[in-house]
Structures are given as C-alpha cells and as structure tokens.
N, C-alpha and C positions, 0 to 999 in steps of 0.2 A: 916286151916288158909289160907286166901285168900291174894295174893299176887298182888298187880295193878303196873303197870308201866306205865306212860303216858310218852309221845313224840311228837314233831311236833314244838314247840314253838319257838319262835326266835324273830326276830326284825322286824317290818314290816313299811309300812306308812300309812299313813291314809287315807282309802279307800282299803287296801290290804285284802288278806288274807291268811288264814292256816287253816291249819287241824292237829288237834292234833290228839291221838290214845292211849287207854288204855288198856294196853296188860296185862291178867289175868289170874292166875295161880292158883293150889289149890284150886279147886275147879267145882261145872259143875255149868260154866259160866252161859250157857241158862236158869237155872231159878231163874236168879234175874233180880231186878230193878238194872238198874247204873244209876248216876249222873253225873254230869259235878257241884264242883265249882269254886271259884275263888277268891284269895282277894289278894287286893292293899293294899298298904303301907299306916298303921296307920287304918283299916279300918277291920271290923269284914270279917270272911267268910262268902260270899253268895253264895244259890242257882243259878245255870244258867239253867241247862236242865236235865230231867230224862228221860228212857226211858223204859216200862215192857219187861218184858221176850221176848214179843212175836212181839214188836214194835208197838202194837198195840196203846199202849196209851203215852203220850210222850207231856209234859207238858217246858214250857219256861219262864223264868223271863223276864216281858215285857220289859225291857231293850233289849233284845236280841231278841226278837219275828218278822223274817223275813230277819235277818241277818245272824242267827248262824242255824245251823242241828244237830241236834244229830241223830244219826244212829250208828247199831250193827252187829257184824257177828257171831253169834254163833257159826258157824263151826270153826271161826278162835279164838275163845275165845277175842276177841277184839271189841271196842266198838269206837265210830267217834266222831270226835263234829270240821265242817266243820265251818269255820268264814268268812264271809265275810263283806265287806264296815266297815273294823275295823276300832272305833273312839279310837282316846288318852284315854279316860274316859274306856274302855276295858282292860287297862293295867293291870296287877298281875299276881299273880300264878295261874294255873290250876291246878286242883285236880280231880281226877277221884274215886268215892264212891263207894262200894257195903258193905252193912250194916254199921258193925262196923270199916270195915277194907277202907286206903286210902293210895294211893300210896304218891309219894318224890312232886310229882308236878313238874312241867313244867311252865318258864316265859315266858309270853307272854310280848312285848313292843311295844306300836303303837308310835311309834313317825317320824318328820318329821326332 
C-alpha cells in the first residue's frame, strides 16, 4: 500500500509561486509514474503533470505548459511540481497520484 503526502500549498498572488512536494511511502518509489492533479470548487479532477520513473518523459496540461515543473527524487522518495506566474484560474487542491493510490491533497489559493 502506497502512502502520498503532498505539501507546499498556501496562499499566494498572482504572478507568485510554490512548490509543492509528494512525500511517498510503501513502496520503491523509483519505478512508477507520479502525477500532479488538481480540482477547484464545483469542477471535476484534472490532470496537470506526470512524470516516468526515470524523468525521462514528463507530459503537462497546456494550461500549465511553461509555468509549472514537475520533477523527482528518487533517493528521497519524493516527487516536485514547482509553480510559477500563478493565475486565480490555478486555484484547488493538489493531489499527487501513483496508480491506484492518492494522497489528502494540498490547497493551493492565487488570490490578490
């Protein structure tokens, strides 16, 4: 049973940012895919960023494509997802994925 804990979130304005952190347990982190999603109030869960095992391949929802990073550390069992020039429209919870299994989530709030 895989264990996630994300971190970093908080309140920011618009144009700031953060770095969340999915801290993962139960498991050998290194060989999966993790995710980054996220949903806002009234609004289904969406994809933001995944990244393979090996960081090789690492995909982003154009929403987010040149703004946000996703990056990993395998040694540390933890996994990144850096935000930058965050818009209002960015706001919800974050959620960090590996298969089945998802952590409590993390709020994120762009506001001014």
């Amino acid at each position: 049973q895989v264990q996630l804990a994300e971190s970093g979130g908080g309140l920011v304005q618009p144009g700031g940012s953060l770095r969340l952190s999915c801290a993962a347990s139960g498991t050998i982190f290194g060989i999966y895919i993790v995710n980054w999603f996220r949903q806002a109030p009234g609004r289904e869960r969406e994809f933001v960023a995944g990244i393979s095992w090996d960081s090789r391949n690492i995909n982003y929802v154009d929403s987010v494509k040149g703004r946000f990073t996703i990056s990993r550390d395998n040694a540390k069992n933890t996994a990144f997802l850096q935000m930058s020039s965050l818009k209002p429209e960015d706001t919800a919870v974050y959620y960090c994925n590996i298969g089945r299994s998802w952590g409590q989530g993390t709020q994120v709030t762009v506001s001014s």
